[in-house]
C-alpha positions as CSV (number, residue, x, y, z in Angstrom):
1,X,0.0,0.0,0.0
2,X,1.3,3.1,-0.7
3,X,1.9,5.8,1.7
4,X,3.5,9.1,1.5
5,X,4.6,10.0,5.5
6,X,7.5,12.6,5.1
7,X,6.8,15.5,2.6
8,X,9.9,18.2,1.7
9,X,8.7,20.8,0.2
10,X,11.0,23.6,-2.3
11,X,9.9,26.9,-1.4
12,X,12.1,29.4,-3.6
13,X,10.1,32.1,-3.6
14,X,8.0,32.8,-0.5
15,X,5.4,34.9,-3.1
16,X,4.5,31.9,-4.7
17,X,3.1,28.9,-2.1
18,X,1.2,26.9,-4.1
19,X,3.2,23.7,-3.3
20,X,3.3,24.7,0.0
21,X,-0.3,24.8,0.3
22,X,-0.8,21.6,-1.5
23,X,1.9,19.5,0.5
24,X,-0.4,21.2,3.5
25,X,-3.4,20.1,2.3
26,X,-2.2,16.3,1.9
27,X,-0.5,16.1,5.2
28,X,-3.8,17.5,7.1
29,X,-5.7,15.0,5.5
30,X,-3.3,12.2,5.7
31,X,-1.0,12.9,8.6
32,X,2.3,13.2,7.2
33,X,4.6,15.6,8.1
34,X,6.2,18.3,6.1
35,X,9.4,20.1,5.9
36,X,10.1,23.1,4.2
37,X,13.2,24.3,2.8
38,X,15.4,26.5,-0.1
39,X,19.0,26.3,-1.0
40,X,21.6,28.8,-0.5
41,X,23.6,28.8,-3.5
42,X,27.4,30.0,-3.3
43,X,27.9,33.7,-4.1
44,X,29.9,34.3,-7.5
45,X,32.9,36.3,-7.6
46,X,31.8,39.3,-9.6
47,X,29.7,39.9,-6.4
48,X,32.0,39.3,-3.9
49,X,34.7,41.5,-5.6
50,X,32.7,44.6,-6.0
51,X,30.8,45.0,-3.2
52,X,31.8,47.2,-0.4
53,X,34.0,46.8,1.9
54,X,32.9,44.7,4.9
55,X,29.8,43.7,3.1
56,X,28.9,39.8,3.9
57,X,26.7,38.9,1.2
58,X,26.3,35.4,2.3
59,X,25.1,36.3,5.3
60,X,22.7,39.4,4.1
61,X,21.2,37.0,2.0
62,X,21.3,33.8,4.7
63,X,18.9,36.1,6.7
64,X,16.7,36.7,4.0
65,X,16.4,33.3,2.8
66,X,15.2,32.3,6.5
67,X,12.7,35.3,7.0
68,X,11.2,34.0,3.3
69,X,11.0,30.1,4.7
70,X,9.7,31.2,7.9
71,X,7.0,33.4,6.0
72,X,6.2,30.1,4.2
73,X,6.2,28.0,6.9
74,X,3.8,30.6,9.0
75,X,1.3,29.8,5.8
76,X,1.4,26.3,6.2
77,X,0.8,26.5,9.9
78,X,-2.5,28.4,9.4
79,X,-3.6,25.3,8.0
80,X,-3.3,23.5,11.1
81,X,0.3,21.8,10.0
82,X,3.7,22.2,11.9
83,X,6.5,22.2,9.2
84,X,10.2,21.7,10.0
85,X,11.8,24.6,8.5
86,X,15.6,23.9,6.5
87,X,17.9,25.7,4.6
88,X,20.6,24.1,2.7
89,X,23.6,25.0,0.7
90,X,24.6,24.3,-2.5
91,X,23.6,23.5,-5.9
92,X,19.9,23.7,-5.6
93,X,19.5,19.9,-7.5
94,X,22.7,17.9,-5.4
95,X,21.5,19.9,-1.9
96,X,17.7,18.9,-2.1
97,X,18.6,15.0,-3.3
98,X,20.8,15.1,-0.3
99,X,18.3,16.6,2.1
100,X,15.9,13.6,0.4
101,X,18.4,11.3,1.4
102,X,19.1,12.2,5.0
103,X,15.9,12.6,6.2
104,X,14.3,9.8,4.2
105,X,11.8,12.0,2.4
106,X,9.1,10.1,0.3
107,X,8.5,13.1,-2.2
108,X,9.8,16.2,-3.0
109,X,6.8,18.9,-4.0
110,X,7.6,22.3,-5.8
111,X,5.9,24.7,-7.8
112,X,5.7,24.0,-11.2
113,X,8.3,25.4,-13.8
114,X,7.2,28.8,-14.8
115,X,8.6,31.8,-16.6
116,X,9.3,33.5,-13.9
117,X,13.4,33.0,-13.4
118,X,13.2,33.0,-9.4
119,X,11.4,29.9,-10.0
120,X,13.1,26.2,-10.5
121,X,13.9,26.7,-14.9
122,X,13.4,23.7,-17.1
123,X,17.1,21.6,-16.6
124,X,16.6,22.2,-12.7
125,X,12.7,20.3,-13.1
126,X,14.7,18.0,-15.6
127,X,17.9,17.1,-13.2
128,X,15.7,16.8,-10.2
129,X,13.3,13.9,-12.7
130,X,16.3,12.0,-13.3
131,X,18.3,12.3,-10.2
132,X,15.9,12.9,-7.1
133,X,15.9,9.5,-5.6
134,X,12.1,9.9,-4.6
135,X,8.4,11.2,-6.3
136,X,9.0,14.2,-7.4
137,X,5.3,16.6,-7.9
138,X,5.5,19.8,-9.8
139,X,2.3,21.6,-8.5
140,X,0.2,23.7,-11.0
141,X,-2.2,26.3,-9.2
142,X,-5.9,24.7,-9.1
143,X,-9.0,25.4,-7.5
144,X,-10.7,22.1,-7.9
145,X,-11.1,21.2,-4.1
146,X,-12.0,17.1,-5.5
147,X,-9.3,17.0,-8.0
148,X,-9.3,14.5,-10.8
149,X,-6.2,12.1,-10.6
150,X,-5.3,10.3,-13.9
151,X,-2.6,7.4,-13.8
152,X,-0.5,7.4,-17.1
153,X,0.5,3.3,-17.3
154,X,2.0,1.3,-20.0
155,X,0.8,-1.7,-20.8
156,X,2.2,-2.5,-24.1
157,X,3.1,-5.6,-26.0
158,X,7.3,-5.3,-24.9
159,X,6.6,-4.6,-21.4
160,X,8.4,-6.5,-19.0
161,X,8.3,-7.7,-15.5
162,X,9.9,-3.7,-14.1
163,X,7.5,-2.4,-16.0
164,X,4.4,-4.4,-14.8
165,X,5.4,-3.6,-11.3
166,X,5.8,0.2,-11.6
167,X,2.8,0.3,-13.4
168,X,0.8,-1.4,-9.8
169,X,3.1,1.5,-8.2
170,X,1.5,4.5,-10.2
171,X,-2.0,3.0,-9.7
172,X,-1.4,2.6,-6.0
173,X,-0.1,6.3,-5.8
174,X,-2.8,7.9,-7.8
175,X,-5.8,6.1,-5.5
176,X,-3.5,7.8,-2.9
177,X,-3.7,10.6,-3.5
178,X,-7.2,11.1,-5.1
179,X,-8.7,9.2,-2.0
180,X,-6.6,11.5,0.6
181,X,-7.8,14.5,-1.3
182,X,-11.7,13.0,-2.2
183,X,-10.7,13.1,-6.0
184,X,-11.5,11.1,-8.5
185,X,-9.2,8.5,-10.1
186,X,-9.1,7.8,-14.2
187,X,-6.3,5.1,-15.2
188,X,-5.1,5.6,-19.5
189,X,-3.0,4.0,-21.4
190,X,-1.6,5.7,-24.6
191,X,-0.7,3.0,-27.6
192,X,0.0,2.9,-31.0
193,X,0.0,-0.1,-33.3
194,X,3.5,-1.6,-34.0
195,X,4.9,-1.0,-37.3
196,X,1.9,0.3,-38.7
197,X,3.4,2.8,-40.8
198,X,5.8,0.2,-42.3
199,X,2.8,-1.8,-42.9
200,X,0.5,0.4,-44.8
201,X,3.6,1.1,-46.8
202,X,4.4,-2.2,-47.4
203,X,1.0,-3.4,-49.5
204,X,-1.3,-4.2,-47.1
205,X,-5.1,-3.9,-48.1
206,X,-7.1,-1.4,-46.4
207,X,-9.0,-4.2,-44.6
208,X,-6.1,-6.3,-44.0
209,X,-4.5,-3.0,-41.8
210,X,-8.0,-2.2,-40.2
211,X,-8.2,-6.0,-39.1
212,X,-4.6,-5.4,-37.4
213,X,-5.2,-3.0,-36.3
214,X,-8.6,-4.1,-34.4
215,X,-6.6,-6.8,-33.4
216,X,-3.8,-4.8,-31.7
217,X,-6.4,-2.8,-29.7
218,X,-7.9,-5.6,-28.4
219,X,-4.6,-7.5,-26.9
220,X,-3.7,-3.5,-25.4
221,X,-7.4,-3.2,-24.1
222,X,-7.1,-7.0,-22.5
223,X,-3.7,-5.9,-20.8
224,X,-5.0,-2.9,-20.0
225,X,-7.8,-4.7,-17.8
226,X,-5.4,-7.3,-16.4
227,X,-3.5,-4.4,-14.8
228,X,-6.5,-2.5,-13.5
229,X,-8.3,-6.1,-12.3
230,X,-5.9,-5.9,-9.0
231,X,-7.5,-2.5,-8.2
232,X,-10.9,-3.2,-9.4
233,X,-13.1,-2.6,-5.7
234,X,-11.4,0.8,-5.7
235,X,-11.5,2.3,-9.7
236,X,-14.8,2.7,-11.6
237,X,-14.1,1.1,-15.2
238,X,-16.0,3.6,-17.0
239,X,-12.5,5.7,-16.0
240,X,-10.2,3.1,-17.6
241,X,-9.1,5.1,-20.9
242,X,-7.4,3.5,-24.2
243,X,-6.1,6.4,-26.3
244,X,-4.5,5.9,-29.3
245,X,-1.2,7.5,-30.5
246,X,1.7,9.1,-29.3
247,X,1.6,8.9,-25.5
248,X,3.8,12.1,-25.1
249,X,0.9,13.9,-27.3
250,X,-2.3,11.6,-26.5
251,X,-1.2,12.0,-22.6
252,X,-1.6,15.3,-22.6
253,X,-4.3,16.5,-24.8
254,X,-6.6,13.7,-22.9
255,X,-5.5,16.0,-19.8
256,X,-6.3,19.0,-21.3
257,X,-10.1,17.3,-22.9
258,X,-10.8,15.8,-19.5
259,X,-9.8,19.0,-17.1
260,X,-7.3,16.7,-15.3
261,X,-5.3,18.4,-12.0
262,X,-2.8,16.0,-11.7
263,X,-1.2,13.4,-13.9
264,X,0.2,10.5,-12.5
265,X,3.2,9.1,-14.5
266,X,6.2,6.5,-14.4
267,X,10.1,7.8,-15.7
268,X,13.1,5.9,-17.1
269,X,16.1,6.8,-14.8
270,X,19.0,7.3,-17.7
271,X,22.5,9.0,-17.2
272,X,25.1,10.5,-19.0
273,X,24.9,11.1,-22.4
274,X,22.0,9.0,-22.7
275,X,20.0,11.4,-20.4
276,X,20.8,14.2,-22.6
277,X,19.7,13.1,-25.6
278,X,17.0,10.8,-25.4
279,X,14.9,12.1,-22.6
280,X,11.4,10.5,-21.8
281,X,7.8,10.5,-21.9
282,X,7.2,12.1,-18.7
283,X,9.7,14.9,-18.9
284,X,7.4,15.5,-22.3
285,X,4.5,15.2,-20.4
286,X,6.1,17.6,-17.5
287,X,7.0,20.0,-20.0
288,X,3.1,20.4,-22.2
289,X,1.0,19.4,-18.9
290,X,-1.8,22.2,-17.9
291,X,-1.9,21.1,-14.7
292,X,0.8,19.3,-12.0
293,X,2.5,16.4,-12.6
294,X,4.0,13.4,-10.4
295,X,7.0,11.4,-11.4
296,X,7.9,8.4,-10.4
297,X,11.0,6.1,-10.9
298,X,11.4,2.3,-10.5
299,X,12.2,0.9,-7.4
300,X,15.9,1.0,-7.1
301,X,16.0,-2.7,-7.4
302,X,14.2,-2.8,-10.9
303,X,16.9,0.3,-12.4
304,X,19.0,-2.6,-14.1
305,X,15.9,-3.6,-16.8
306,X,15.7,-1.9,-20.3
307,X,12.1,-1.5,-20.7
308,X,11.1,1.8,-21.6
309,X,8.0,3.8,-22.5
């Protein structure tokens, strides 16, 4: 059963709390406990070397950086939740996995990417996908107070046994969260059919390709049921979705059609030059998504397979 019991939330900019306010909401309805925290970066040298004399930067900005997390923090508390309060140092993306680390956090929960440059850019959200050793939730401002949850799965012909099991683990964690916060839980899976393209180009007959078609939907549609059928007593199958095509595109715009708050969805840890050129479906999906997005890596045990959305 999943269960989220130590929430750290990013705060880095004390004007903008909607993370705050959502990690809040979740712990008062579920009991967890929240810390809040920003990272003290290290001054650069242009600014060290034409201040004033007996200026301490650091320190002038040290003091500000608390004031900003206690401001935060005094947020949160009107909503009945005592946070920890933390401020660490460092590159924002190694200091927070290392505050995951130490105190064992189970997600890390920050406002959503904006354009706004005191917020997290784009390769921070990116880095802390691939890296952050927990769930990572990028929260979108919404005032849906029953929010709709939608679990992003694969269930596709190559899947393998990594897969199969991370697929149970988004499932588990969308019902968590959509039953803490008295939402409502849709499960989709995006597919396509394999090598269509070469086949239509290869002479098939129109009603040869529609009949492989048919039959392709059918086997995604029966695996699609075999994963939900472990979760059946808790997910209304009128919310169990087959959309066809690209899931970085059909993922999203199902989102947008349906007025989902928060997707659901399962990463491929890569590094190195792998990382930087291939990228994933949910950093896609992270990147297009109207509304906030969880990510969620394979257990550390299942890391070593291949399989891949």
């Amino acid at each position: 059963m999943r269960d989220f019991a130590r929430l750290l939330v990013w705060s880095s900019d004390y004007r903008r709390t909607t993370a705050a306010r959502y990690a809040a909401r979740l712990a008062a309805a579920t009991g967890a406990a929240i810390t809040v925290t920003d990272v003290l970066q290290e001054m650069p040298r242009l600014a060290r070397r034409v201040l004033p004399h007996g200026w301490n930067l650091r320190s002038l900005a040290r003091s500000q950086k608390k004031a900003d997390l206690e401001r935060t923090a005094a947020r949160v508390r009107r909503l009945g939740i005592a946070p920890r309060v933390a401020l660490l140092d460092g590159s924002p993306v190694n200091a927070l996995v290392a505050e995951v680390v130490r105190g064992r956090h189970d997600i890390l929960v920050l406002d959503a990417p904006s354009g706004d440059s005191v917020q997290p850019d784009r390769t921070t959200a990116t880095r802390l996908v691939r890296e952050c050793p927990c769930a990572v939730l990028f929260v979108h401002d919404g005032r849906r107070r029953r929010p709709r949850v939608l679990v992003a799965v694969d269930t596709g012909p190559w899947r393998g046994r990594a897969t199969d099991v991370l697929n149970a683990e988004l499932i588990e964690t969308g019902l968590w969260f959509s039953e803490a916060l008295g939402g409502e839980l849709h499960v989709v899976h995006a597919w396509e059919a394999y090598g269509e393209r070469i086949m239509r180009r290869g002479g098939l007959t129109p009603a040869e390709l529609k009949q492989y078609i048919s039959d392709a939907r059918e086997q995604v549609r029966e695996d699609l049921e075999g994963t939900v059928a472990p979760f059946s007593d808790r997910i209304d199958p009128v919310h169990v979705h087959l959309e066809r095509g690209d899931p970085r595109k059909a993922i999203v715009a199902f989102a947008t059609r349906h007025r989902i708050d928060l997707i659901v969805i399962g990463t491929v840890p890569r590094r190195g030059l792998a990382a930087r050129v291939i990228g994933n479906t949910a950093e896609t999906v992270l990147d297009k998504a109207p509304c906030s997005v969880l990510v969620i890596e394979p257990a550390r045990e299942t890391r070593s397979t291949r399989n891949r959305r």
